[in-house]
ZAKESE-364693 format. One record per residue (C-alpha): x, z, y; residue in one letter. Coordinates in steps of 0.05 Angstrom, whole numbers, plus 5000, padded with zeros to 4 digits. Example, Ala and Ser with C-alpha at 12.3 -4.5 7.8 and 13.67 -1.06 7.14 Angstrom:
REM residues 2
+------+------+------+---+
:   xx :   zz :   yy : r :
+------+------+------+---+
: 5246 : 5156 : 4910 : A :
: 5273 : 5143 : 4979 : S :
+------+------+------+---+
This chain:
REM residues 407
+------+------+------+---+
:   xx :   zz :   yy : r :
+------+------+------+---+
: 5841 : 2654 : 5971 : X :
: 5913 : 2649 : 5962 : X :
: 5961 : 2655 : 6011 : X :
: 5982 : 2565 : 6015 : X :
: 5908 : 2555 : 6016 : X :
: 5903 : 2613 : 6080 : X :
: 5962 : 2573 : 6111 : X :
: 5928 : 2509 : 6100 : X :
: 5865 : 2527 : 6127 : X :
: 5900 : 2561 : 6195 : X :
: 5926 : 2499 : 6216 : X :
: 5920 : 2452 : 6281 : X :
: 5945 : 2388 : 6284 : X :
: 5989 : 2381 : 6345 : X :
: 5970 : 2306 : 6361 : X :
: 5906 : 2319 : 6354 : X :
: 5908 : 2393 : 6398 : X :
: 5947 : 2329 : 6448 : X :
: 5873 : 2286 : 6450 : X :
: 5852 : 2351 : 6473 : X :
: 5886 : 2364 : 6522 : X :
: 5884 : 2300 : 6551 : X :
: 5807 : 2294 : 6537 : X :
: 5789 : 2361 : 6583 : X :
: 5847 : 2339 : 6634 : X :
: 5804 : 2279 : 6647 : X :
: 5756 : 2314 : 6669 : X :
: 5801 : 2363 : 6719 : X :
: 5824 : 2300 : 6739 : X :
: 5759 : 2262 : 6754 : X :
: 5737 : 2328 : 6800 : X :
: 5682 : 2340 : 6748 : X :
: 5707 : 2407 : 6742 : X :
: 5761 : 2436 : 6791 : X :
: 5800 : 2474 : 6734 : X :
: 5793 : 2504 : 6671 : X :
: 5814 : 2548 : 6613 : X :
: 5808 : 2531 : 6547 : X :
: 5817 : 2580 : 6483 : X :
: 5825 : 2547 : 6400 : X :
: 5840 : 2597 : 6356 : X :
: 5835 : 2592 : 6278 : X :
: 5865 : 2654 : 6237 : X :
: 5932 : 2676 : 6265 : X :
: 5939 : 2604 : 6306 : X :
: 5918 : 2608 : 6378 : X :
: 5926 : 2543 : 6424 : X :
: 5917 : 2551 : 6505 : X :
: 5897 : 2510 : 6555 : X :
: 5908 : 2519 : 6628 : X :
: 5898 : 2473 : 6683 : X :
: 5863 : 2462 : 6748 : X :
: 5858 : 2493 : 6811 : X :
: 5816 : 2568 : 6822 : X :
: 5788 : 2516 : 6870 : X :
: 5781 : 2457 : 6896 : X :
: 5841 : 2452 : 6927 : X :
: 5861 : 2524 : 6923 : X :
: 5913 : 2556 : 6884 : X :
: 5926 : 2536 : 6805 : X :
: 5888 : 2568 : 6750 : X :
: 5927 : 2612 : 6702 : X :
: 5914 : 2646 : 6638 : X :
: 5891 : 2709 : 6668 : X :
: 5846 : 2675 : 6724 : X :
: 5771 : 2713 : 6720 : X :
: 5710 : 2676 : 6722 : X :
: 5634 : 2697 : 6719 : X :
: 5612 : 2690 : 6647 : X :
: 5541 : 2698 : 6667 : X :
: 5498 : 2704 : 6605 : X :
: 5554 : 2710 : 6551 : X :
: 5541 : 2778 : 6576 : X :
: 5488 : 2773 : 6526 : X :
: 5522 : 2786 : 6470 : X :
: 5567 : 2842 : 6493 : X :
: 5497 : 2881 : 6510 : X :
: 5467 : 2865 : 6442 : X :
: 5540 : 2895 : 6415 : X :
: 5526 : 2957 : 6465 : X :
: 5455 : 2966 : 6427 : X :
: 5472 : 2956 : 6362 : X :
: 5527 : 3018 : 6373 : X :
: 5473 : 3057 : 6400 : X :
: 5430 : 3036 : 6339 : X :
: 5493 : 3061 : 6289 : X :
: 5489 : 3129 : 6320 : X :
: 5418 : 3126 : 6309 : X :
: 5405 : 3139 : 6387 : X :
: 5356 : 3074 : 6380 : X :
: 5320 : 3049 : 6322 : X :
: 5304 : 2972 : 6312 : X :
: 5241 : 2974 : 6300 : X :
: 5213 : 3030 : 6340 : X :
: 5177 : 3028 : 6414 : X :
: 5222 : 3028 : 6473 : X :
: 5165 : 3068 : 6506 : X :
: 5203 : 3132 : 6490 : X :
: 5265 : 3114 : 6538 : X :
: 5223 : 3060 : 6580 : X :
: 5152 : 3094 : 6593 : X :
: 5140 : 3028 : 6654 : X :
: 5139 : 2986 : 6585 : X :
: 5083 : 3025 : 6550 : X :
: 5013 : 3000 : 6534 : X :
: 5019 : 2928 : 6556 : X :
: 4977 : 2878 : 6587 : X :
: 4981 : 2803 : 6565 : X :
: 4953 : 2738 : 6603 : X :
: 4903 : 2703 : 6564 : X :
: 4927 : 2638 : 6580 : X :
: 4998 : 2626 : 6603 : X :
: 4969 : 2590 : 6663 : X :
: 4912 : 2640 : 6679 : X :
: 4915 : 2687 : 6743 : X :
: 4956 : 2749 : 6735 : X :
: 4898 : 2792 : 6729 : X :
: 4864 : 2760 : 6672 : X :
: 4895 : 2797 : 6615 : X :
: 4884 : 2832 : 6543 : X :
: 4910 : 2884 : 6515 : X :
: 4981 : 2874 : 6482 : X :
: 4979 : 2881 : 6403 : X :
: 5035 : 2923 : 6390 : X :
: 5080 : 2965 : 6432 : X :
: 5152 : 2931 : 6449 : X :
: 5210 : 2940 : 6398 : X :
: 5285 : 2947 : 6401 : X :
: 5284 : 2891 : 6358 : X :
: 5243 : 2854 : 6408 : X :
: 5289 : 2856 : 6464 : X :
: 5348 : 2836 : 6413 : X :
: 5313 : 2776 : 6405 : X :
: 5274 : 2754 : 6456 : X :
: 5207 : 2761 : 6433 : X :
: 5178 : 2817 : 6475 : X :
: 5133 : 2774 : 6513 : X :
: 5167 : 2752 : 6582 : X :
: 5218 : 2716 : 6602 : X :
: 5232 : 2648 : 6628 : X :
: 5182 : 2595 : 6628 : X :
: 5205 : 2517 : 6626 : X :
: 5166 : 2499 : 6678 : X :
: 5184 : 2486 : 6758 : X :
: 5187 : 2547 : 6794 : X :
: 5101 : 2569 : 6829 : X :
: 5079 : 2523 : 6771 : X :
: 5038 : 2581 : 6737 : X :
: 5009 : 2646 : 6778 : X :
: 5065 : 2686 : 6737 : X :
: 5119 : 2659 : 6758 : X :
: 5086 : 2668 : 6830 : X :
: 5076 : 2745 : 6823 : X :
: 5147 : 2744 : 6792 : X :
: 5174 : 2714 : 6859 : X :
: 5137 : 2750 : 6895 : X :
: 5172 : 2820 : 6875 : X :
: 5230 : 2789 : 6880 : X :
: 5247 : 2781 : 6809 : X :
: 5252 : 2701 : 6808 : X :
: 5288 : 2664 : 6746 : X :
: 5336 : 2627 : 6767 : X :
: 5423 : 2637 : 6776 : X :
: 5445 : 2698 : 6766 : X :
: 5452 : 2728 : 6845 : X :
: 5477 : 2814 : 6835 : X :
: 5464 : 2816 : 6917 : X :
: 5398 : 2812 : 6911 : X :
: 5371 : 2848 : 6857 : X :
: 5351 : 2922 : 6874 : X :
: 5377 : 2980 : 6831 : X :
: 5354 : 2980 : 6742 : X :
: 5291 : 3031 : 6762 : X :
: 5273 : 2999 : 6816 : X :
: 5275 : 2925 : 6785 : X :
: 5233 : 2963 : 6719 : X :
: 5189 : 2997 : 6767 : X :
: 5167 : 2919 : 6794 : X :
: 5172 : 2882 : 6721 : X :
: 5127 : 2935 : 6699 : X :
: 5073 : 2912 : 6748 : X :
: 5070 : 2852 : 6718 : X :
: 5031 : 2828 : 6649 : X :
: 5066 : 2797 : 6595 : X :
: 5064 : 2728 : 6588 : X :
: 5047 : 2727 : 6514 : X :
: 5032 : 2778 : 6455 : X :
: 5106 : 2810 : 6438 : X :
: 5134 : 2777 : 6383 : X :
: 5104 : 2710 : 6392 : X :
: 5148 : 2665 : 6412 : X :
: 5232 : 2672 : 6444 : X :
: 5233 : 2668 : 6515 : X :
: 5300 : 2671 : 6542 : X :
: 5339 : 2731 : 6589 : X :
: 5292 : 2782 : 6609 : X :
: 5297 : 2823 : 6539 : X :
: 5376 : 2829 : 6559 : X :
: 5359 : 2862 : 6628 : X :
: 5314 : 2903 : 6602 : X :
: 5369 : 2932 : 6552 : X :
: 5416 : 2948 : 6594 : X :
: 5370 : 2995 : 6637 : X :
: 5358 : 3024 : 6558 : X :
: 5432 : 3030 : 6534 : X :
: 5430 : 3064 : 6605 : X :
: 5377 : 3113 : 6586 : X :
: 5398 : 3129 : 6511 : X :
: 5464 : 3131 : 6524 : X :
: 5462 : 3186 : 6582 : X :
: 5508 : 3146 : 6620 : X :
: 5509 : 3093 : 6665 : X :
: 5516 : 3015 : 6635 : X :
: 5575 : 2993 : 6663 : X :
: 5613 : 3065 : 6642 : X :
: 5582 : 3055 : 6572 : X :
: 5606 : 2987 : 6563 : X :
: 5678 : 3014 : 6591 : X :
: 5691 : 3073 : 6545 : X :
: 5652 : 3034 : 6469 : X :
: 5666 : 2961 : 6475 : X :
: 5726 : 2948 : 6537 : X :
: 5779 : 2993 : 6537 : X :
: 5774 : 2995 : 6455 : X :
: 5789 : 2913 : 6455 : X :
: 5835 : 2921 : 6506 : X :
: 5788 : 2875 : 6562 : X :
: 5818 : 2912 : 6620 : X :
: 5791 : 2847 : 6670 : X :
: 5719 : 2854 : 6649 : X :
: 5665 : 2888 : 6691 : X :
: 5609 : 2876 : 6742 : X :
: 5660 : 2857 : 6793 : X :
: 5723 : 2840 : 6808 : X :
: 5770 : 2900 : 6845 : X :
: 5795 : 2879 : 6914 : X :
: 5862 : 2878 : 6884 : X :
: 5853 : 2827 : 6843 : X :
: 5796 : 2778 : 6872 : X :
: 5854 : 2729 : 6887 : X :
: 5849 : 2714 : 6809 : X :
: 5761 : 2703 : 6808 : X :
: 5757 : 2623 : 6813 : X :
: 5712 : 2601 : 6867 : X :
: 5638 : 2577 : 6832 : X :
: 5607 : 2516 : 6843 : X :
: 5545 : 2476 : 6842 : X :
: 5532 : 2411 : 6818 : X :
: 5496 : 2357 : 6873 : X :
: 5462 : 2307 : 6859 : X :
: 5517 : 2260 : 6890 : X :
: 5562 : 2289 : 6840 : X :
: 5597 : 2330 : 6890 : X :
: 5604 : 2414 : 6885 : X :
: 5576 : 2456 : 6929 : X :
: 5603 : 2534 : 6933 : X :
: 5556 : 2577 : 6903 : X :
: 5600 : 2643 : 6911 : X :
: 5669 : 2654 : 6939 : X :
: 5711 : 2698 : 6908 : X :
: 5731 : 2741 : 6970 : X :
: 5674 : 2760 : 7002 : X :
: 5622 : 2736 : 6944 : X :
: 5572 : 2774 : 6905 : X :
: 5619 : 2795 : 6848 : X :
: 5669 : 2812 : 6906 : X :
: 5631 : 2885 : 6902 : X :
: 5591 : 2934 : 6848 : X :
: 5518 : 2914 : 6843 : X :
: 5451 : 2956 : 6851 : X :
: 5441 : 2933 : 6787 : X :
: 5487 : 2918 : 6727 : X :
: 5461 : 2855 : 6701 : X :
: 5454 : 2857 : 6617 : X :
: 5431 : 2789 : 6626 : X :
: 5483 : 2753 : 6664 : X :
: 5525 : 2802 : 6705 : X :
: 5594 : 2796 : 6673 : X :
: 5662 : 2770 : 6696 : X :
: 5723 : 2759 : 6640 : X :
: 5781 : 2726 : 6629 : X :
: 5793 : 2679 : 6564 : X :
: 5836 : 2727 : 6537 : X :
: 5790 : 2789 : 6539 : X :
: 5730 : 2750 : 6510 : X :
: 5776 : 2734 : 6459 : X :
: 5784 : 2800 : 6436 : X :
: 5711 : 2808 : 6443 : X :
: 5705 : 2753 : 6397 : X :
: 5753 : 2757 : 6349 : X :
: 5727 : 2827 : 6341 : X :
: 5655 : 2806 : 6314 : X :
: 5694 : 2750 : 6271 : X :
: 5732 : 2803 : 6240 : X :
: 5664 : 2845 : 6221 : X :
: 5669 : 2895 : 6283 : X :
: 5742 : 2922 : 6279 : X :
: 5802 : 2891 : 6326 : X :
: 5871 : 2919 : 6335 : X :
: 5857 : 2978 : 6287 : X :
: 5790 : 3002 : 6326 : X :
: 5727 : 2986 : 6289 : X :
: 5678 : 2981 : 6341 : X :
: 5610 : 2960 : 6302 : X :
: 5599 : 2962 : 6216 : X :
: 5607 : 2888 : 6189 : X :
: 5533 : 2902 : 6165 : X :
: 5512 : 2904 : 6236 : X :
: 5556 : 2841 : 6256 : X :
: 5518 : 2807 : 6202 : X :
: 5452 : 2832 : 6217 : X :
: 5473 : 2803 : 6294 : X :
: 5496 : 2741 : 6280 : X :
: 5436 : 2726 : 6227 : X :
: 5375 : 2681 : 6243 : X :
: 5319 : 2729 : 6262 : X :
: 5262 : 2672 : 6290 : X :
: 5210 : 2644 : 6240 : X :
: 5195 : 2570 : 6234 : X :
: 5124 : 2589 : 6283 : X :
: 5164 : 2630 : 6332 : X :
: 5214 : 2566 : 6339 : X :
: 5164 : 2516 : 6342 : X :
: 5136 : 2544 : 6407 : X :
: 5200 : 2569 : 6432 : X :
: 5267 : 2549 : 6466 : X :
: 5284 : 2500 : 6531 : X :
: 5269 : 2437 : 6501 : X :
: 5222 : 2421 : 6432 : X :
: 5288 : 2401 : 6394 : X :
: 5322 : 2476 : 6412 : X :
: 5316 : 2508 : 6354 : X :
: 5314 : 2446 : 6307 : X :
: 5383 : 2453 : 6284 : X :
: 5395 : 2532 : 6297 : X :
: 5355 : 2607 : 6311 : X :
: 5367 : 2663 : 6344 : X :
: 5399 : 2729 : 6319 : X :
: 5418 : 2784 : 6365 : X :
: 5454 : 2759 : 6442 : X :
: 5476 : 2690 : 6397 : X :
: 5447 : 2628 : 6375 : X :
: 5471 : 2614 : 6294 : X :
: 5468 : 2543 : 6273 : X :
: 5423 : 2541 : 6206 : X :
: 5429 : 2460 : 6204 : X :
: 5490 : 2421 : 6207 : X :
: 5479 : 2361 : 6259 : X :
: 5547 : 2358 : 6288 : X :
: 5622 : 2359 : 6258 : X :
: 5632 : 2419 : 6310 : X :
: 5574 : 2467 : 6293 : X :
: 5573 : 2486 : 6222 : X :
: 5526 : 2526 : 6186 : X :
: 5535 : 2603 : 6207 : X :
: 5569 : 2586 : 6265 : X :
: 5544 : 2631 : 6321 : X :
: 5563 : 2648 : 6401 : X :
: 5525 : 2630 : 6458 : X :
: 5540 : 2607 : 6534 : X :
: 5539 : 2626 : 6606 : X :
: 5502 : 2574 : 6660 : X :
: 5554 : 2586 : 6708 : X :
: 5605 : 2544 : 6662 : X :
: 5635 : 2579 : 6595 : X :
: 5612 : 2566 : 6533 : X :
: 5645 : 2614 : 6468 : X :
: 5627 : 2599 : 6379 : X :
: 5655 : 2633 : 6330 : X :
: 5649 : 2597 : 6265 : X :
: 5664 : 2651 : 6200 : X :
: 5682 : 2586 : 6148 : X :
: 5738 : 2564 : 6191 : X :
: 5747 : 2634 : 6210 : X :
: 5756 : 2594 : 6289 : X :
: 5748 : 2615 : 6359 : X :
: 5731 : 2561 : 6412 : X :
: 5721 : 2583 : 6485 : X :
: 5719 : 2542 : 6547 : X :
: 5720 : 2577 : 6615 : X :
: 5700 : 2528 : 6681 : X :
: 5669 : 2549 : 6746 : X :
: 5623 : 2489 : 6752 : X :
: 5549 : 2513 : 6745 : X :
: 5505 : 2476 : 6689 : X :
: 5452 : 2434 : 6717 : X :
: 5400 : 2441 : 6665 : X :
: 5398 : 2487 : 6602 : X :
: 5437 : 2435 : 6556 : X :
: 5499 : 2437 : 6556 : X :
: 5556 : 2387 : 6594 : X :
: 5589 : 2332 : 6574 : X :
: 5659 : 2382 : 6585 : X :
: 5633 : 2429 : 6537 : X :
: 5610 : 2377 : 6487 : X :
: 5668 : 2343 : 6479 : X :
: 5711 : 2408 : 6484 : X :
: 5672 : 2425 : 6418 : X :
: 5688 : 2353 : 6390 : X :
: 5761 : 2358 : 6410 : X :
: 5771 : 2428 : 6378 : X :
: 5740 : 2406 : 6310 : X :
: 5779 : 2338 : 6305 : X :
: 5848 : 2383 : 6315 : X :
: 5832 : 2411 : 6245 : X :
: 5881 : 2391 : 6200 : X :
: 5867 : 2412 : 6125 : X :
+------+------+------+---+
């Protein structure tokens, strides 16, 4: 590509980057959300937005404000693996039984709805590969919580399904020592069932690394990309800058569902969540995404091979696995699953091209990376989804980013 074609395809339109703004200031306005940060970047061309209150009425966002990313933790564990898996410290396709001896010889329920103790034997042993992508053989079921004996046992030992909630989960062995109690829901490699694979890999980078998660994540993927305001919680000296979370009512009104002084990211977990445990700020996911967009190197540091950022962001379900998978029947109609990210492998919307990949965090962000307009979007709110699909502020913050191309 030459270098008026490069410039041509970098480029924003300014009145059109103005309906943005306008379009997600509606909803700060409206008290949908209480504030907001919003991140379009395409090549060298970066656009922020800023507005909004930390909460409602509390002090204004900023640029640096922190907010729990929940489960785009997901793809900074998969990144975490796949390092592990460069240094050969893991293999894809080989049994975690090795590192995670609670996970060997496997029972499975016959029937998803059958008591707990009516199992067979599991098929195959669990692979790397299998926690990558969510076919292991538990996770969450779409179904209302005591509907089935498994999610009853689940709740039981305390490992329910639902928010993420670092207060109450006990330490990695001890949650393991619990899961392992429990038979898998179906044969591994079945079908995708969400979250649980990404818990279960941290306690493994853990184990295979020789250090602890949260270090591990510090000294490979962090301080490399320069994301000095991600962790598992947020210092005392900066808490002022963690927005306050929220969740939806019925009535339309928020409800606090964690302070920021005094809440449960306030302090360092039992456990650090692989799953959902993260806070960030726009401008250190950035990094972390404009790193896998630039095939695993940022600022000079290459932190994965492009092969393995291709071999991540690359659609690993088949057409059975995605016909019995996902949140809703239509999940996977348009896109699969490769390693921590959905990838769009059908185009049925102006703002999700084929290839496009990221994924999103319940608690209100949502990040894609799309490699044919080599662009960035990220939205950061502190209103909690209220069902898996997500809100009209991200939907239209997708549409809004898309119509500002200008080539």
């Amino acid at each position: 590509m030459d270098r008026t074609s490069l410039e041509r395809k970098q480029k924003f339109s300014k009145t059109r980057l103005g309906r943005m703004r306008a379009g997600l200031a509606g909803y700060v306005e409206r008290g949908e959300v209480p504030g907001l940060v919003a991140v379009v970047s395409r090549g060298d061309e970066t656009h922020v937005e800023v507005m909004g209150n930390l909460a409602v009425g509390g002090p204004p966002v900023r640029r640096d404000s922190i907010f729990r990313i929940s489960s785009m933790t997901k793809p900074v564990t998969a990144v975490a693996t796949m390092i592990l898996v460069e240094e050969c410290k893991l293999r894809l396709d080989d049994a975690v039984d090795a590192w995670m001896p609670e996970l060997a010889e496997r029972r499975v329920l016959r029937a998803i709805d059958a008591p707990v103790e009516d199992t067979v034997p599991a098929e195959r042993a669990i692979t790397v590969r299998d926690l990558l992508t969510f076919r292991l053989g538990f996770g969450m079921v779409m179904a209302m919580p005591g509907t089935y004996p498994i999610q009853r046992a689940a709740a039981a030992l305390g490992l329910e399904m639902g928010p993420p909630a670092p207060a109450k989960v006990p330490p990695g062995d001890a949650w393991l020592a619990k899961f392992s109690t429990l038979p898998l829901m179906y044969q591994p490699g079945d079908r995708w069932l969400y979250n649980t694979g990404s818990d279960l890999l941290s306690i493994l980078i853990e184990r295979a690394s020789g250090q602890p998660f949260p270090a591990f994540l510090r000294a490979r993927i962090f301080e490399p990309l320069g994301m000095k305001d991600t962790g598992f919680f947020v210092p005392e000296a900066q808490i002022d800058r963690l927005a306050t979370s929220y969740w939806p009512q019925p009535d339309g009104s928020l409800a606090v569902y964690d302070e920021s002084r005094g809440g449960q990211w306030s302090r360092p977990p039992a456990f650090a969540s692989g799953a959902a445990g993260l806070v960030s700020t726009a401008d250190d996911f950035s990094a972390f995404a404009r790193m896998l967009l630039a095939g695993g190197t940022y600022g000079g540091e290459r932190i994965l091979s492009r092969p393995s950022v291709e071999l991540m962001t690359t659609d690993h379900l088949t057409p059975a696995q995605k016909a019995r998978s996902g949140f809703t029947p239509e999940d996977f109609a348009a896109s699969g699953y490769g390693f921590g990210v959905s990838v769009v492998t059908r185009r049925d919307h102006a703002y999700a091209p084929i290839g496009q990949y990221g994924w999103d965090g319940g608690l209100g962000s949502v990040w894609r990376s799309d490699p044919q307009e080599h662009m960035i979007t990220l939205l950061f709110t502190q209103r909690m989804w209220s069902s898996p699909q997500p809100p009209p502020v991200c939907r239209d913050f997708w549409t809004l980013a898309y119509q500002a191309i200008d080539d």
